[in-house]
N, CA, C and O of each residue as an XYZ file, in Angstrom:
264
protein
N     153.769    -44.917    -96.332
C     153.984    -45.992    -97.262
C     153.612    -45.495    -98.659
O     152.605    -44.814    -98.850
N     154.565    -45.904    -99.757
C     154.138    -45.407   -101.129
C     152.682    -45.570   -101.757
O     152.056    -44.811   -102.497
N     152.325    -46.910   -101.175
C     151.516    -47.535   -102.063
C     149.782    -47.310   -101.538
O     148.752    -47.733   -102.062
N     149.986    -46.481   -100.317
C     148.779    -45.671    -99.954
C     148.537    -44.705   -100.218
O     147.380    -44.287   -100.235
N     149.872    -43.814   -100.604
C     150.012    -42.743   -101.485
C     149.177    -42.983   -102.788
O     148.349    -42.354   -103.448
N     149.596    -43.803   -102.819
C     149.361    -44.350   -104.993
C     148.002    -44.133   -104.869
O     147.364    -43.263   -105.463
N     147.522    -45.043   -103.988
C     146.364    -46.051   -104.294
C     145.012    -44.440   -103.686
O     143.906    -44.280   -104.202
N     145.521    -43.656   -102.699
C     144.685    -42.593   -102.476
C     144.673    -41.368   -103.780
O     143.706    -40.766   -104.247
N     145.803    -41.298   -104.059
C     146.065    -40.366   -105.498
C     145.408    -40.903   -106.226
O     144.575    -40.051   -106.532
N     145.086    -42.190   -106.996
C     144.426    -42.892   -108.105
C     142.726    -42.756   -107.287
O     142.068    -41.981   -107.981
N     142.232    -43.052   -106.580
C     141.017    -42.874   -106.013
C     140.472    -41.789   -106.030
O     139.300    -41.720   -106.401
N     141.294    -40.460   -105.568
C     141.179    -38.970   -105.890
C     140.941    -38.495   -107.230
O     139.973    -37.798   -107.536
N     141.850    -38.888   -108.035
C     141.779    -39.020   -109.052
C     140.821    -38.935   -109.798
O     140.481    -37.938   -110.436
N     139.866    -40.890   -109.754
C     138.654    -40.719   -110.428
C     137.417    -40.069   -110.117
O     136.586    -39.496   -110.821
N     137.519    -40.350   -108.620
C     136.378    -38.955   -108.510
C     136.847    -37.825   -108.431
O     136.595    -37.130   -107.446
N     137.749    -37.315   -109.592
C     137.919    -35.528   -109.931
C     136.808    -35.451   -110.310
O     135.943    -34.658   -109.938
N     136.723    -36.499   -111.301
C     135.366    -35.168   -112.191
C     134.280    -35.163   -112.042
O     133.471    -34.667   -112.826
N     133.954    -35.871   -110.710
C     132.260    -36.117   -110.449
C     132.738    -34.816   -109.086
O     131.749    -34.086   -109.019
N     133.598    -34.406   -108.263
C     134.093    -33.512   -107.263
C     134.006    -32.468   -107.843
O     133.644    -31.466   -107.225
N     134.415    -32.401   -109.634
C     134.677    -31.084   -110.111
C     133.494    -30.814   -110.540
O     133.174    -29.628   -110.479
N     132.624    -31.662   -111.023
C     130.956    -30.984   -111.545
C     130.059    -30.237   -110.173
O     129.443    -29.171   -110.169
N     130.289    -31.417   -108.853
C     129.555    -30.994   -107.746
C     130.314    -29.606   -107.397
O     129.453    -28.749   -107.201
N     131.363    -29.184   -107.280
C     131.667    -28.393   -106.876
C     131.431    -26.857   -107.882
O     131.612    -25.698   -107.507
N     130.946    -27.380   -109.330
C     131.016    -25.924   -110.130
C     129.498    -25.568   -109.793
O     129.123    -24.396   -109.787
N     128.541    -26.760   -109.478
C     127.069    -26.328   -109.136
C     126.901    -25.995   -107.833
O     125.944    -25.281   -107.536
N     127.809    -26.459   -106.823
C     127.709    -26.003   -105.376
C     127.275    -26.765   -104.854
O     126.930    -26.611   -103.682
N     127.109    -27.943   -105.534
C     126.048    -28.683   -104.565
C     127.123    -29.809   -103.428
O     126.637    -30.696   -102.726
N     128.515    -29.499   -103.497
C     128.985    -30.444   -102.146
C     130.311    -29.742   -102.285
O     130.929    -29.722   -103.349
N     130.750    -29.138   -101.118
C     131.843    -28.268   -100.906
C     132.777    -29.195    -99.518
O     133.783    -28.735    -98.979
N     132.181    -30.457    -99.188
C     132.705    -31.146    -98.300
C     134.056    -31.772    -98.283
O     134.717    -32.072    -97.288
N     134.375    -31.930    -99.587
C     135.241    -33.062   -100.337
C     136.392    -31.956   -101.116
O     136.061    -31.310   -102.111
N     137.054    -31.909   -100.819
C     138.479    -31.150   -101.678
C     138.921    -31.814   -102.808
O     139.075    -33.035   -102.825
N     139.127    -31.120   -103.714
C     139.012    -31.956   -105.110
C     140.396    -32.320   -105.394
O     140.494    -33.252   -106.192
N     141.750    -31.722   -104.855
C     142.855    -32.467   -104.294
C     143.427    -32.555   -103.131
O     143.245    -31.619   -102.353
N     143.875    -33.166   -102.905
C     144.397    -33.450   -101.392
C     145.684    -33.056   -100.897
O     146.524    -33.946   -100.772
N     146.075    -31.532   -100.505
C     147.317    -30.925   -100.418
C     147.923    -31.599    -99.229
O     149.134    -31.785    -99.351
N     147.447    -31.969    -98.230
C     148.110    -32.569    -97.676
C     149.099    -34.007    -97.855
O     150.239    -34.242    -97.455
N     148.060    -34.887    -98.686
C     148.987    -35.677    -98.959
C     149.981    -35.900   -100.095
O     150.463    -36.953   -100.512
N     150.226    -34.216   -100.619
C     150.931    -34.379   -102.402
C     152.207    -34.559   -102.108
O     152.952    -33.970   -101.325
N     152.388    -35.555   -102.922
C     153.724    -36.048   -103.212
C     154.020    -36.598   -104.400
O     153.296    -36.378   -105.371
N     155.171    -37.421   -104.488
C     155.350    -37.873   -106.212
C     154.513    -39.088   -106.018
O     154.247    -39.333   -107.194
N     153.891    -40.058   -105.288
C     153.004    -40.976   -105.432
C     151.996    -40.422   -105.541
O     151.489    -40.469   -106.662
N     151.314    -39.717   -104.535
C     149.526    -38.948   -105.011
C     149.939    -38.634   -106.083
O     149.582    -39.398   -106.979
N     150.525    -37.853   -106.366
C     150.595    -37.173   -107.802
C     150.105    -38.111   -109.125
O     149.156    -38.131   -109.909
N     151.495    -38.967   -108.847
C     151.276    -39.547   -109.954
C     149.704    -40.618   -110.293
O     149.042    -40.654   -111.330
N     149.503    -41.338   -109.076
C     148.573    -41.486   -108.729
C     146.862    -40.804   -108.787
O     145.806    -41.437   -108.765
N     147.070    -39.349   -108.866
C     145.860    -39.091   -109.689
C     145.944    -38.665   -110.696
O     144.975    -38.739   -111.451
N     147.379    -37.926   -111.185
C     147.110    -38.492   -112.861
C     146.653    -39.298   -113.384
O     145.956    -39.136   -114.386
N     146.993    -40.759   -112.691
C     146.449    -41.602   -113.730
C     145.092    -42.169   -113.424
O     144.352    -42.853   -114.132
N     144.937    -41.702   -112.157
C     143.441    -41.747   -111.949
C     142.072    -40.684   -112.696
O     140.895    -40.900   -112.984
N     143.052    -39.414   -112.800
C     142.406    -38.623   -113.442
C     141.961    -38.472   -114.729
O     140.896    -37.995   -115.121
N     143.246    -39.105   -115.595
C     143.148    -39.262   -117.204
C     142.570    -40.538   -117.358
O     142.292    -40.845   -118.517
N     142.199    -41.752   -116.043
C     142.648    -43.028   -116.705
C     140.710    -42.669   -117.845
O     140.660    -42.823   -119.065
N     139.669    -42.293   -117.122
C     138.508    -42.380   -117.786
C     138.397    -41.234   -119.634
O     137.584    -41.231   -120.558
N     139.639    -40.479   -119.362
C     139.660    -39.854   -120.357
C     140.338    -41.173   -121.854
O     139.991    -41.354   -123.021
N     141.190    -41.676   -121.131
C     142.191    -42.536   -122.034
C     141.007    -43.688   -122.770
O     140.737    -44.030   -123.921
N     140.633    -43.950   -121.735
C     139.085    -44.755   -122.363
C     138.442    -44.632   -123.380
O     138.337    -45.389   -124.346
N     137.786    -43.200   -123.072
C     137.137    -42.770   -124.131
C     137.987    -42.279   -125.818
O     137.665    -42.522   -126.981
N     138.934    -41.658   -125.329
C     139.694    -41.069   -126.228
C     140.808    -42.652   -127.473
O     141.582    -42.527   -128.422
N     140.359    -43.681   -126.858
C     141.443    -44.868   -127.615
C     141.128    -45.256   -128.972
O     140.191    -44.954   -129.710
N     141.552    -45.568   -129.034
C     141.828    -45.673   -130.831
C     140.618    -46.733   -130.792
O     140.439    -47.557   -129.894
N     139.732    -46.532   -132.071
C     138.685    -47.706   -132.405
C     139.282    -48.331   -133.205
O     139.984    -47.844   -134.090
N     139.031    -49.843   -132.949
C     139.674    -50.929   -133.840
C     138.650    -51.339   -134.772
O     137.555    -51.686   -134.328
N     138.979    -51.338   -136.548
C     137.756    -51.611   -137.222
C     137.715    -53.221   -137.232
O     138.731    -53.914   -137.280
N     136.517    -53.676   -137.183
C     135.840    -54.859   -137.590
C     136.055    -55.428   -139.119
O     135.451    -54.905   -140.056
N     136.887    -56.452   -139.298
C     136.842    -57.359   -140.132
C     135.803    -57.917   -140.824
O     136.013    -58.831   -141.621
């Protein structure tokens, strides 16, 4: 089904970068930081936007105060 695709790609996703810190210190090699088995154009897209969504956050335009 697509939308387990999605919804596991977007989940993967946000924990990239807490997967990618544990994994540069060693401290948890349990967890694969993508999931080749399930890549497709839903995971995919799906942790793109799981992956960027905390970058997009930070990175958004500040709106000035009136």
């Amino acid at each position: 089904m697509w939308y387990a695709d999605l919804f596991a790609g977007f989940w993967n996703g946000l924990i990239a970068w807490a997967v990618l810190l544990l994994h540069v210190f060693g401290a948890w090699n349990g967890h694969e930081f993508y999931n080749t088995a399930k890549s497709g154009n839903w995971y995919d897209f799906g942790f793109l936007v799981g992956a960027g969504s905390p970058l997009m956050g930070a990175l958004g335009k500040k709106h000035k105060k009136r």
